[in-house]
C-alpha positions as CSV (number, residue, x, y, z in Angstrom):
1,X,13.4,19.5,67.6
2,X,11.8,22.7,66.2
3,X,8.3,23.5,66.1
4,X,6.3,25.7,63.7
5,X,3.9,28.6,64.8
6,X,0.8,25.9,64.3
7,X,2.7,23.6,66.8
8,X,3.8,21.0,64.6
9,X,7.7,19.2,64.3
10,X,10.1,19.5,62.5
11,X,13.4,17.7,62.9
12,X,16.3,17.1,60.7
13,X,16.5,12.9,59.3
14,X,19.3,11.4,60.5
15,X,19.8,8.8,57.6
16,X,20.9,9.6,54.0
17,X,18.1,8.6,52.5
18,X,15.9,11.1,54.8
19,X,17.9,13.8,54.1
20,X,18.1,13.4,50.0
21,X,15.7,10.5,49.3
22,X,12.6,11.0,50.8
23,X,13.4,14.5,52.4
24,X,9.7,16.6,51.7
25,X,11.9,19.7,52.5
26,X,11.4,22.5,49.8
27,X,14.9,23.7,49.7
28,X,15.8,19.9,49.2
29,X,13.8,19.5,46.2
30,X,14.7,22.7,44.8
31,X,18.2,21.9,45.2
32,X,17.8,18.1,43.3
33,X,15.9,19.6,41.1
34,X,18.7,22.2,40.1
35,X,21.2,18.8,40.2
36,X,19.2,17.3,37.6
37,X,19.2,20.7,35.5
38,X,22.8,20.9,35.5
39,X,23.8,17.0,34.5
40,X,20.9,17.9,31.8
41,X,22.7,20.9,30.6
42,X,25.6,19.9,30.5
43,X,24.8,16.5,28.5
44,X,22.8,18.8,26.5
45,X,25.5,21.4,25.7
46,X,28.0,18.6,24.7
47,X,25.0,16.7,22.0
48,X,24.5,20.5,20.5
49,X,28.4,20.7,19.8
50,X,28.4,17.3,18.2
51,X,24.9,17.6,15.9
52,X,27.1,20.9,14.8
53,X,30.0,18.7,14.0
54,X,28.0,16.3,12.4
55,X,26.3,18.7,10.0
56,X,29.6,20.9,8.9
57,X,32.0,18.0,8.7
58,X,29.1,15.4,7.9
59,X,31.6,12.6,6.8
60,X,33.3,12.0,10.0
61,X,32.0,9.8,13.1
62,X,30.4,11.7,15.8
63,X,32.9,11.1,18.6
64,X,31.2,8.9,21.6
65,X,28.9,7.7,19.1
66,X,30.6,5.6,16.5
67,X,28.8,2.4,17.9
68,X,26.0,3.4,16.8
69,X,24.2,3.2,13.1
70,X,24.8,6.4,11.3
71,X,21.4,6.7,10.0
72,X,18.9,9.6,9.6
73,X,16.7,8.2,12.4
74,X,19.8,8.0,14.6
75,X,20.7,11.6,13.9
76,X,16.7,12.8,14.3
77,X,17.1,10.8,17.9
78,X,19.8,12.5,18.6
79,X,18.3,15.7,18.5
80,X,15.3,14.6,19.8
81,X,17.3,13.7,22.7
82,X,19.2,17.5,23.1
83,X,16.0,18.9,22.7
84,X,13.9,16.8,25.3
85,X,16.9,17.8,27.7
86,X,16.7,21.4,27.5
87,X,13.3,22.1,27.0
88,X,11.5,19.8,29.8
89,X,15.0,19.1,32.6
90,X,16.8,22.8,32.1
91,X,14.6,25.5,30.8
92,X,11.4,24.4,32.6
93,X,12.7,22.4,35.5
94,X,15.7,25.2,36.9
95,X,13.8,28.6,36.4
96,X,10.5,27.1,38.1
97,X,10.6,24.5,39.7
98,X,14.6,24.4,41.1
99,X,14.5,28.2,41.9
100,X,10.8,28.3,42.7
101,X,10.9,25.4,45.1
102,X,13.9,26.9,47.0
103,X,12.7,30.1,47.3
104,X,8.9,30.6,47.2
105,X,7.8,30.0,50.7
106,X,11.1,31.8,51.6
107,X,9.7,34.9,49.8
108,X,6.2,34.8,50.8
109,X,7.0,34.3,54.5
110,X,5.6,30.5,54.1
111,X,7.1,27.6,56.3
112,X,6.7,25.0,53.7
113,X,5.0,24.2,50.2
114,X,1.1,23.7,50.5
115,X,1.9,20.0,49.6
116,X,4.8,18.8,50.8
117,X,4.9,15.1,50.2
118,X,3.2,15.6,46.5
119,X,6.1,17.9,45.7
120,X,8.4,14.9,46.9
121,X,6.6,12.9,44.4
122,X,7.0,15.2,41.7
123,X,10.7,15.4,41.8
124,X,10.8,11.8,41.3
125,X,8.3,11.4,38.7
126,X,10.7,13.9,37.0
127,X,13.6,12.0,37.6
128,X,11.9,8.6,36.0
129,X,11.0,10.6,33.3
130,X,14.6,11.9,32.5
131,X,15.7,8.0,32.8
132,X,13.1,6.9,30.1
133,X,13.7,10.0,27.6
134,X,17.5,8.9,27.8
135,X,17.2,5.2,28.0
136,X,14.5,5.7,24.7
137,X,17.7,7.0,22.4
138,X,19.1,3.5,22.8
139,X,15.8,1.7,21.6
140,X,14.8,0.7,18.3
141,X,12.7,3.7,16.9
142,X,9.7,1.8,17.3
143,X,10.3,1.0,20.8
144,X,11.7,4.5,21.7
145,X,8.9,6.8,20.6
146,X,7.2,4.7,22.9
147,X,8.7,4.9,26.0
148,X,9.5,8.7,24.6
149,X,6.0,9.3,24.7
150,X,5.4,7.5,28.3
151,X,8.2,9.6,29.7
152,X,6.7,12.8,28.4
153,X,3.1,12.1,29.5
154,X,4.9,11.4,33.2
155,X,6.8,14.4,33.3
156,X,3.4,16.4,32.0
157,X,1.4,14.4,34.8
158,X,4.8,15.4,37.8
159,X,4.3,19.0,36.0
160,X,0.9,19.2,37.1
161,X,1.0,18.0,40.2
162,X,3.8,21.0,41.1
163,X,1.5,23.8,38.9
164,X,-1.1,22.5,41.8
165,X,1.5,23.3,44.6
166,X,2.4,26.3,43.2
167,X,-0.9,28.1,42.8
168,X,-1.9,26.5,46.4
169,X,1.2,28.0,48.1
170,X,0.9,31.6,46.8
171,X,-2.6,32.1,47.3
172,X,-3.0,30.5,50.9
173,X,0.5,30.8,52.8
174,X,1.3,34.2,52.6
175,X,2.2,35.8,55.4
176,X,0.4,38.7,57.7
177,X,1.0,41.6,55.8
178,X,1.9,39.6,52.4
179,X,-0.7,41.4,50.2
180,X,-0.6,40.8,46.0
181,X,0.8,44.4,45.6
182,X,3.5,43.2,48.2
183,X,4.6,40.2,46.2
184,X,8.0,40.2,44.6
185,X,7.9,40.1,40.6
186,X,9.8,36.6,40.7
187,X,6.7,35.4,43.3
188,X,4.3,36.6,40.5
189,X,6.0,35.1,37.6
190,X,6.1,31.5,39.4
191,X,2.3,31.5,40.4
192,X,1.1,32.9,36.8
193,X,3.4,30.2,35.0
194,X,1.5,27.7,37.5
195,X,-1.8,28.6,36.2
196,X,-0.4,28.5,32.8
197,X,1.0,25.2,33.2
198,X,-1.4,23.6,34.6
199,X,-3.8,24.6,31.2
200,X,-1.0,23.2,29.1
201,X,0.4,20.1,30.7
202,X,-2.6,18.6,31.1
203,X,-3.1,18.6,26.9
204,X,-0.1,17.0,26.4
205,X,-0.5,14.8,28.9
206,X,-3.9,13.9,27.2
207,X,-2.4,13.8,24.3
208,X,0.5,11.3,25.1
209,X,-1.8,9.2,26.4
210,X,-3.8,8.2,23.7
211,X,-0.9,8.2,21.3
212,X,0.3,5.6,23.6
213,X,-3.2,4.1,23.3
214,X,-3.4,4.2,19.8
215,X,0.1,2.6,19.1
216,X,0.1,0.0,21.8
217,X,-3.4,-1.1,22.7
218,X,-5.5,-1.0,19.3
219,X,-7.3,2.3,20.1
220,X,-8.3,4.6,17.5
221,X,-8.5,7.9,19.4
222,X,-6.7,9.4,16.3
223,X,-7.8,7.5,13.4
224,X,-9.2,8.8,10.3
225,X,-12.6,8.0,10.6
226,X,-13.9,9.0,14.2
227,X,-11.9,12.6,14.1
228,X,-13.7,13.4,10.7
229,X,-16.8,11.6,12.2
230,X,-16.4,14.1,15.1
231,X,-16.1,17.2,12.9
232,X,-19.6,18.2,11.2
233,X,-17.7,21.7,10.1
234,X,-14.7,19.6,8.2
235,X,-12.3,21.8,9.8
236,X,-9.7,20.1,8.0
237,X,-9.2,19.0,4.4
238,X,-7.6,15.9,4.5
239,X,-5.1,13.9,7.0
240,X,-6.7,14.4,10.1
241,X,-4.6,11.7,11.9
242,X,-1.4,14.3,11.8
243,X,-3.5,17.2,12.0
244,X,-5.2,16.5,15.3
245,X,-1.8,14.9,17.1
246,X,-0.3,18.2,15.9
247,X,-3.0,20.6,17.1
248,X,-2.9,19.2,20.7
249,X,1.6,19.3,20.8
250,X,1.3,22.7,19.4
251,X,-1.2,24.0,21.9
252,X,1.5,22.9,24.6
253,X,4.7,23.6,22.9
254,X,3.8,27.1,21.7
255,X,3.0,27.9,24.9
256,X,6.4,26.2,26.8
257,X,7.7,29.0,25.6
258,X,6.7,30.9,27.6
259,X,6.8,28.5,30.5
260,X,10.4,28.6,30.1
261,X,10.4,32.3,29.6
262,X,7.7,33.8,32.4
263,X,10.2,32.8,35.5
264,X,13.4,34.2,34.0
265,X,11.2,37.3,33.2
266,X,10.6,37.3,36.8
267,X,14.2,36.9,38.0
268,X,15.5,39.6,35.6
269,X,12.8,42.2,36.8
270,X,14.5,41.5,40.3
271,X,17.8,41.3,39.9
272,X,17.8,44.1,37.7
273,X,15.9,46.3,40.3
274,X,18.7,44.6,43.4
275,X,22.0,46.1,41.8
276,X,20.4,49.1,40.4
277,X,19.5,50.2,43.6
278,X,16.0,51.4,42.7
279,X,12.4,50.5,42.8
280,X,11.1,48.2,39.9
281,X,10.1,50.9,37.1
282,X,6.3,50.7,37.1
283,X,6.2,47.3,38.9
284,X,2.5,47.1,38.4
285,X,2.7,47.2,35.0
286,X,5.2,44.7,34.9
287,X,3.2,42.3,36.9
288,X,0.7,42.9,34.1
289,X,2.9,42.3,31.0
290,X,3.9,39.3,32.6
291,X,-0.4,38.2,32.6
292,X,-0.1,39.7,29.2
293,X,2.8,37.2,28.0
294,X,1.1,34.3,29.9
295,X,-2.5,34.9,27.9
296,X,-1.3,35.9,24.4
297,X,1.3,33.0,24.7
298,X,-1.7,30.8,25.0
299,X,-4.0,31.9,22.4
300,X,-0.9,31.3,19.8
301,X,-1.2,27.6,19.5
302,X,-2.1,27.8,15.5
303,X,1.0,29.5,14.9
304,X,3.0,26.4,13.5
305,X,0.2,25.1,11.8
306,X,-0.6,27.4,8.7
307,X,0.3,24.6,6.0
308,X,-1.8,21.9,7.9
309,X,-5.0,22.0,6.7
310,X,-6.1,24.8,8.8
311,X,-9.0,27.6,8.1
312,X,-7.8,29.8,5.5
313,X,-8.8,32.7,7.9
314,X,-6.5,31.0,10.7
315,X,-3.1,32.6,9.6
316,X,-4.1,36.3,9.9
317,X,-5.8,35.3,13.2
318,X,-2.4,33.4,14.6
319,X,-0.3,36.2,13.1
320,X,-1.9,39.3,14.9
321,X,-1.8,37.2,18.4
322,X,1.9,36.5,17.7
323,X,2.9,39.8,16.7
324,X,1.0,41.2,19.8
325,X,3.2,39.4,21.9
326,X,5.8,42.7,21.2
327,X,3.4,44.7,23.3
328,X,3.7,43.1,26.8
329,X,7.6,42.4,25.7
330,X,8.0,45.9,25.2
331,X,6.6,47.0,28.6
332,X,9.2,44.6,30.1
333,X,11.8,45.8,28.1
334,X,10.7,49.5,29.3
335,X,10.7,48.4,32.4
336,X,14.3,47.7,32.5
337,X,15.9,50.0,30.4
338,X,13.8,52.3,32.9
339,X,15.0,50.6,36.6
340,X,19.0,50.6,35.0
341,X,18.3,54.8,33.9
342,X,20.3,57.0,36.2
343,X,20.9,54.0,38.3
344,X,23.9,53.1,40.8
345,X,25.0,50.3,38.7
346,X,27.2,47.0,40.5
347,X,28.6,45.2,37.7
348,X,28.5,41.7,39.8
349,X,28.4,38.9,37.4
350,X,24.7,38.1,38.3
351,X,24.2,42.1,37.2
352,X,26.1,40.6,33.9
353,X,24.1,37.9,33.2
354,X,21.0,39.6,33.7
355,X,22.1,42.4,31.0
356,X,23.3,39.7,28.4
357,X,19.4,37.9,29.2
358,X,18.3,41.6,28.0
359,X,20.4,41.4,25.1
360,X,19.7,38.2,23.9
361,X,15.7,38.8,24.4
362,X,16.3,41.8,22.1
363,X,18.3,40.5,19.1
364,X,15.9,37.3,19.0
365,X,12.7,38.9,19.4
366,X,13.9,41.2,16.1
367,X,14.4,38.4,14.3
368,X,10.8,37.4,15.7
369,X,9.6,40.1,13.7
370,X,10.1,38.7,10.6
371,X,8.9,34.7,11.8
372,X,5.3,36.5,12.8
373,X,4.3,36.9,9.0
374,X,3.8,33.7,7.6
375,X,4.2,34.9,3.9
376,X,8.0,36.1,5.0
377,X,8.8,33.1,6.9
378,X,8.2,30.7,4.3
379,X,9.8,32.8,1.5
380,X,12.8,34.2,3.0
381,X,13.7,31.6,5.6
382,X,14.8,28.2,6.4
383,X,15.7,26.1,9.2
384,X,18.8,27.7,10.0
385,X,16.9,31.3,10.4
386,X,14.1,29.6,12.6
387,X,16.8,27.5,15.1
388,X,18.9,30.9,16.0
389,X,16.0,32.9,16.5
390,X,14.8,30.3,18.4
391,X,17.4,29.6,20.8
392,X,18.6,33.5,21.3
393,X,14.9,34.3,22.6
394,X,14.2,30.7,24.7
395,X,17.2,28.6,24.7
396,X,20.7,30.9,25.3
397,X,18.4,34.2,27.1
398,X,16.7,31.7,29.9
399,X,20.1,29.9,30.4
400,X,21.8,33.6,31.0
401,X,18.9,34.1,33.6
402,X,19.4,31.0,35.1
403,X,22.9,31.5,35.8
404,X,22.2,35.0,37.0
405,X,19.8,33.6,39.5
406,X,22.4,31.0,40.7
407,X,25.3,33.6,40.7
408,X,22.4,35.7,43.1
409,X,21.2,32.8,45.2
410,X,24.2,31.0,45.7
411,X,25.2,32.0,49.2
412,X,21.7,31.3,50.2
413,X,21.6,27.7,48.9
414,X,25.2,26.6,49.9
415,X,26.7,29.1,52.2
416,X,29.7,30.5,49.8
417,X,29.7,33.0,47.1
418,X,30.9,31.8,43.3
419,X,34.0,33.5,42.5
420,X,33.6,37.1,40.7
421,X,36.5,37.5,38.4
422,X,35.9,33.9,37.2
423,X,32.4,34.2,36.5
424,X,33.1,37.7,34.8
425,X,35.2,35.6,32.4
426,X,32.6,33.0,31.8
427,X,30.6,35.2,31.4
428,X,32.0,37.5,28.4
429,X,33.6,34.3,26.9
430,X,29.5,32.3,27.2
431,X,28.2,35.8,25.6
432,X,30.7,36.5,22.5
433,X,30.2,32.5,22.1
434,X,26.6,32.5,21.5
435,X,26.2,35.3,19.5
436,X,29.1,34.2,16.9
437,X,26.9,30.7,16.9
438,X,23.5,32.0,16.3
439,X,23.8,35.4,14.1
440,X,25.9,33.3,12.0
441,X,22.8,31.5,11.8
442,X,20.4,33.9,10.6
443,X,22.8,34.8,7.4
444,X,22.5,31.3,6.9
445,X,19.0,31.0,7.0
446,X,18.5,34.2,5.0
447,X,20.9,32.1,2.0
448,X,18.1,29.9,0.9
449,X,17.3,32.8,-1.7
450,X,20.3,31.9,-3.2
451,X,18.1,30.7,-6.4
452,X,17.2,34.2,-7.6
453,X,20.4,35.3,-8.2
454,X,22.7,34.2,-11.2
455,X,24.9,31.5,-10.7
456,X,28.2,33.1,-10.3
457,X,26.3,34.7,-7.3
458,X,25.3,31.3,-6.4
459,X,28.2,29.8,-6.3
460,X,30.0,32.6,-4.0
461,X,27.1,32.1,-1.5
462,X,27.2,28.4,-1.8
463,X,30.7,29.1,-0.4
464,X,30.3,31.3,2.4
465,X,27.7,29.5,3.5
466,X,30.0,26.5,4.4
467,X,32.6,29.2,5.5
468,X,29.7,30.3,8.2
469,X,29.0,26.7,9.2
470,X,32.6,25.9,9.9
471,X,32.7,29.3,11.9
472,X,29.4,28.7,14.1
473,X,30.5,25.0,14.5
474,X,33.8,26.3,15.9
475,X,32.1,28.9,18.1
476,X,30.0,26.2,19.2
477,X,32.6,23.7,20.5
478,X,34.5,26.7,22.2
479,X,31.4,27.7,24.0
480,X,31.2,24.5,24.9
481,X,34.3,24.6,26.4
482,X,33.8,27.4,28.4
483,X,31.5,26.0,30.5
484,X,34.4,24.8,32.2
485,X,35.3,27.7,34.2
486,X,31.8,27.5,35.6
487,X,32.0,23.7,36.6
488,X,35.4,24.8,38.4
489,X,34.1,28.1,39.5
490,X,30.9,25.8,41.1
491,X,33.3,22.9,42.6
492,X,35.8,25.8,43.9
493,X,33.0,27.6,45.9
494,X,31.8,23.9,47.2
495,X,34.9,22.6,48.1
496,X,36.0,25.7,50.1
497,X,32.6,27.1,51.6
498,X,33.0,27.6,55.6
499,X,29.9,26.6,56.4
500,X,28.3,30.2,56.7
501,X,28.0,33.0,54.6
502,X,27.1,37.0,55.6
503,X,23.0,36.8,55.3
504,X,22.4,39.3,53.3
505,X,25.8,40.1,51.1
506,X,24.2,42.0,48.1
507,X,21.8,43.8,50.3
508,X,18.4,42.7,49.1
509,X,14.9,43.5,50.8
510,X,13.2,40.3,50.3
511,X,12.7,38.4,53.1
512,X,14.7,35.5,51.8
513,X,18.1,37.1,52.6
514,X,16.4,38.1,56.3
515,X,17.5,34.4,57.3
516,X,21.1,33.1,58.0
517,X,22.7,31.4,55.1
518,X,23.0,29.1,53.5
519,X,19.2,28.7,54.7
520,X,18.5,26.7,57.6
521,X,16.1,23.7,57.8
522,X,13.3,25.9,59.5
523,X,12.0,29.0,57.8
524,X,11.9,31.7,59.8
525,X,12.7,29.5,63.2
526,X,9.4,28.4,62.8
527,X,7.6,31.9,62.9
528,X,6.0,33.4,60.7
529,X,7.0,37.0,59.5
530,X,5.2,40.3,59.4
531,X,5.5,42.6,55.8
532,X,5.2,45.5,56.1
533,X,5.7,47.3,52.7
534,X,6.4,46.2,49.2
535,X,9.6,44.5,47.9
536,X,11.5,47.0,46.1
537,X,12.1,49.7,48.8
538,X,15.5,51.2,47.8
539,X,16.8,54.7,48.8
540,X,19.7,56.9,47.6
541,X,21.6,59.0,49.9
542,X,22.0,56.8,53.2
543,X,24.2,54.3,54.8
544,X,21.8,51.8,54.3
545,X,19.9,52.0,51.2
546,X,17.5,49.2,51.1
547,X,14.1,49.0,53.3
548,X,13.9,45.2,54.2
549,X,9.8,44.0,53.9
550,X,9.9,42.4,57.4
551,X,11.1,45.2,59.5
552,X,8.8,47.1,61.2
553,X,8.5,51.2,60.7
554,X,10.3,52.1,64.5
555,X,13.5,49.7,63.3
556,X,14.1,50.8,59.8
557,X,15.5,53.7,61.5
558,X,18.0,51.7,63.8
559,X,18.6,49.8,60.6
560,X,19.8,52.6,58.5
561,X,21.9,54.2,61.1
């Protein structure tokens, strides 16, 4: 049995179920929670290639799912279903609350989460919720958007309940010598997401829950009469009961985002800054652009909304807080491009990924440029424009920063490394896929001004437009496919791990890698550990070019000779 500093146990369970089940361990929960992403992901990844199949060869069955009715409901569940998947189990569960779990008391020299046992609940208030979002595809539509809506009100309450955990862990279990300043980037990005969570979550939980009232118990929360009654200004012209359900989903989903986006921001700053060998370029001011990208994503929640029913003064507001979103975007972008200047570059395939997140971030938020006027996005625009802007910038960038991330923390989590040369290959084969999907895209969103031109124009654009479907839906299934060589490159490194891995093999200075690996049940056998400068400490010109933030000033000597 091991004891922490404060005297208290801690002993590894014996049974299976202590170990996985009920196991209040924060490297447990991290790890289940990165399980669940990558089931989620995967199911996700193979539902995106089959709405593509469905919509460029629309006459055949959707393979897997000929039982079903082929009706427009069915389809809209379908994509309802992909969507649910990676927006609350992938993009907001892996970045925070997988990698976040795993490694925030690790970096903050912390021995545990603030709340243990309500973390434990969390997980599995998570896990119910990805049961009923599936098992509400195979429902009636009635039925389903019920049990929909339940299972997104529980993963908003489980949400909550780990902002809570978050913020408390950061700001009370920091160890001696663990100042703000100290803090690495990704610590900063997991705490401010937190906060911003917690504002967010807890609308859409409201807001689930009398939904749920209204259909099922005879409320009228959002009826007609007692919004308008509510609403001396008449705020809205007419249809309040869509308007109001819409105003409170917005005000979260603008801002999930961002949620999914603050944590990879994070990640990227660090990795970035690890295989350049060099200091985070103006770190401070990153830290700020990321409380920049957190606020202004907030404020945004009218975006969406402009044909609703809204003040007529609301666009121009909405617009100028979207398009400011470029300025803390930029200073992260500087930030980069100014960390990999005149840097020692290593190409490792976590180094890859983090590049390609760069790239994507840049080629979607252009095309964000022209979505931030509303008078441009509903005259030159459709669908197609707004769904590959939308998942280069979100979807495809946070998944390249989630696999960087894993790729990075891999020996610490399971003791082995993920094979290089394979993951070089995924990776160029994952980043030529998605771009020949959603470019593609874009043209064919830009082709719904097809009208103004004379008909023999038309009718060559009416062509090549189903030539560019057929292309992105082929890109799609072979993208698809590629994610193969990762689920062999990730059962590979499983199956033939030894059990122990060199601590520290990319020579990083945060205080994670200052434990064995993978990381043992105890952090820090149990005591805590003394910082002693910030997290970025990298030097040019010696044997040892990194300043670990635990050692003390008389051994970073012994440690560089």
């Amino acid at each position: 049995m091991v004891t922490y500093d404060d005297g208290s146990p801690r002993t590894a369970p014996a049974s299976f179920l202590g170990r996985c089940v009920f196991s209040t361990h924060h490297k447990t929960i991290g790890l289940q929670y990165l399980w669940l992403a990558l089931a989620s992901v995967l199911v996700g990844m193979i539902l995106s290639a089959l709405l593509r199949m469905q919509t460029s060869w629309p006459d055949t069955a959707i393979p897997f799912l000929s039982g079903l009715q082929h009706t427009p409901e069915r389809y809209a569940a379908i994509r309802l279903l992909h969507g649910s998947l990676m927006v609350f189990f992938v993009l907001t569960a892996a970045p925070q609350l997988g990698f976040g779990n795993f490694l925030l008391p690790l970096q903050i020299g912390a021995p545990e989460m603030a709340f243990p046992k309500l973390n434990l609940v969390s997980f599995w208030m998570t896990v119910g919720s990805l049961g009923g979002m599936t098992v509400s595809f195979f429902y009636p539509a009635e039925t389903g958007v019920n049990v929909w809506l339940g299972s997104a009100a529980l993963f908003s309450l489980s949400a909550l309940l780990s902002a809570l955990n978050f913020t408390a862990t950061t700001i009370d279990l920091r160890a001696e010598g663990m100042t703000l300043p100290r803090l690495p980037v990704t610590v900063w990005a997991w705490f401010l997401n937190a906060i911003l969570s917690m504002l967010i979550f807890s609308v859409l939980l409201a807001g689930c829950a009398s939904l749920l009232c209204d259909r099922m118990l005879g409320s009228q929360i959002f009826s007609f009469s007692s919004f308008l009654a509510t609403q001396p200004l008449n705020l809205v012209r007419q249809g309040s009961l869509p308007i109001l359900w819409q105003r409170l989903f917005w005000y979260f989903a603008q801002a999930e985002v961002y949620v999914a986006m603050l944590p990879c921001f994070g990640m990227v700053t660090h990795l970035v800054a690890t295989f350049s060998r060099k200091p985070v370029w103006k770190e401070r001011l990153v830290v700020l652009a990321l409380c920049g990208v957190g606020l202004v994503g907030f404020c945004v929640w009218g975006y969406h909304m402009f044909a609703t029913g809204m003040n007529p003064y609301a666009p121009l507001v909405f617009s100028v807080l979207a398009s400011s979103l470029g300025v803390p975007a930029a200073f992260l972008l500087a930030s980069w491009l100014g960390t990999l200047w005149d840097a020692r570059l290593q190409l490792t395939c976590a180094m890859l990924f983090s590049i390609g997140f760069i790239s994507l971030f840049i080629a979607g938020g252009l095309s964000g440029i022209f979505l931030a006027r509303h008078d441009l996005r509903s005259a030159a625009v459709s669908e197609d424009f707004v769904t590959g802007h939308f998942h280069l910038v979100m979807g495809v960038a946070a998944t390249f920063a989630i696999l960087a991330a894993l790729f990075f923390w891999f020996p610490k989590m399971f003791g082995a490394r993920l094979n290089e040369a394979l993951g070089k290959v995924h990776f160029w084969a994952t980043f030529a896929g998605v771009y020949f999907i959603f470019m593609p895209m874009h043209w064919l969103g830009l082709l719904t001004q097809s009208h103004l031109l004379p008909d023999a124009s038309r009718a060559n654009l009416a062509s090549a437009g189903a030539s560019i479907r057929t292309l992105v839906t082929v890109a799609t299934i072979c993208t698809v496919a590629a994610q193969l060589l990762f689920i062999v490159n990730f059962a590979r490194a499983l199956l033939r791990r030894r059990g122990t891995e060199e601590n520290n093999p990319w020579r990083a200075t945060t205080l994670e890698w200052s434990v064995p690996s993978p990381a043992p049940l105890v952090n820090f056998a149990g005591v805590s550990p003394v910082i002693y400068r910030g997290a970025y400490e990298f030097r040019s010109g010696e044997t040892s070019d990194f300043a670990p933030q635990h050692l003390a000033p008389e051994l970073l000597s012994q440690h560089s000779s």
